[in-house]
C-alpha positions as CSV (number, residue, x, y, z in Angstrom):
1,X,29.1,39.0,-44.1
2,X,25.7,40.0,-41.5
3,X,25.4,42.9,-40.5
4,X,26.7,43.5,-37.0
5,X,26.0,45.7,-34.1
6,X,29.0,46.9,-33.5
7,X,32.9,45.4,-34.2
8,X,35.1,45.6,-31.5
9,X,38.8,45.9,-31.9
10,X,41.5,45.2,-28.9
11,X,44.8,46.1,-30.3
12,X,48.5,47.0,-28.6
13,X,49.2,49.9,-31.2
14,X,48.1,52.3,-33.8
15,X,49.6,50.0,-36.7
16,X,47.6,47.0,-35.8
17,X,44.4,49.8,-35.1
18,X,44.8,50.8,-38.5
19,X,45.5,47.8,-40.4
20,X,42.1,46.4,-38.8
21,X,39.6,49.2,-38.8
22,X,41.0,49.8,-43.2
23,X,40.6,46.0,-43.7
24,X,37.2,46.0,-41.5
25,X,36.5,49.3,-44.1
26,X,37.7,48.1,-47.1
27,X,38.2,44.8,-47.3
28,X,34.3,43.6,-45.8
29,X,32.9,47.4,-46.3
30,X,31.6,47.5,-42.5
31,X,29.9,51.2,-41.7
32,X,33.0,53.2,-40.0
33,X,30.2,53.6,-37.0
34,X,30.2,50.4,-36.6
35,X,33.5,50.1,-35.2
36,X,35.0,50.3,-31.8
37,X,38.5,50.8,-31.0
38,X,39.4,50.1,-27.2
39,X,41.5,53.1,-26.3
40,X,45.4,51.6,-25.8
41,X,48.0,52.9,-23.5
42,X,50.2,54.8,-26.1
43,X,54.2,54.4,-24.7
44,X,53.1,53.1,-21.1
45,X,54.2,49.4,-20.9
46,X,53.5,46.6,-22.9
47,X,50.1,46.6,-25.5
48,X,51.0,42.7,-25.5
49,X,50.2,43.0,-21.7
50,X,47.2,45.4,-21.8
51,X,45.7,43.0,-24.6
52,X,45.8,40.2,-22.2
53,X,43.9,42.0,-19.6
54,X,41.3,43.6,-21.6
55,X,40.5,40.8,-23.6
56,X,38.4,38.8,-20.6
57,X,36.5,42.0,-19.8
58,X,35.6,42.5,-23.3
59,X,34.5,39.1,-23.3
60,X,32.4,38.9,-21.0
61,X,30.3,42.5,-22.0
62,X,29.8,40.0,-25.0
């Protein structure tokens, strides 16, 4: 894998967060700086929903 800039995870919960950023870790050995986590709204509504609406804006800042 290239080295990247930064990795940028969009997730709905702290099980997918976690399952990502120790895959990103482990799995491909990416730095731990080198990954981003969008904060997610913990019990407020649906993740599915704030996925959905984040993913476009993060998107575009790419």
């Amino acid at each position: 894998m290239s080295k990247a800039s930064q990795i940028i995870i969009l997730c709905e919960d702290k099980a997918h967060e976690m399952f990502a950023t120790r895959f990103l870790k482990k799995g491909w050995g990416v730095n731990p700086r080198a990954i981003r986590v969008v904060p997610y709204p913990s019990g407020k509504g649906s993740g599915e929903n704030f996925v959905m609406k984040k993913l476009s804006k993060e998107a575009k800042a790419w």
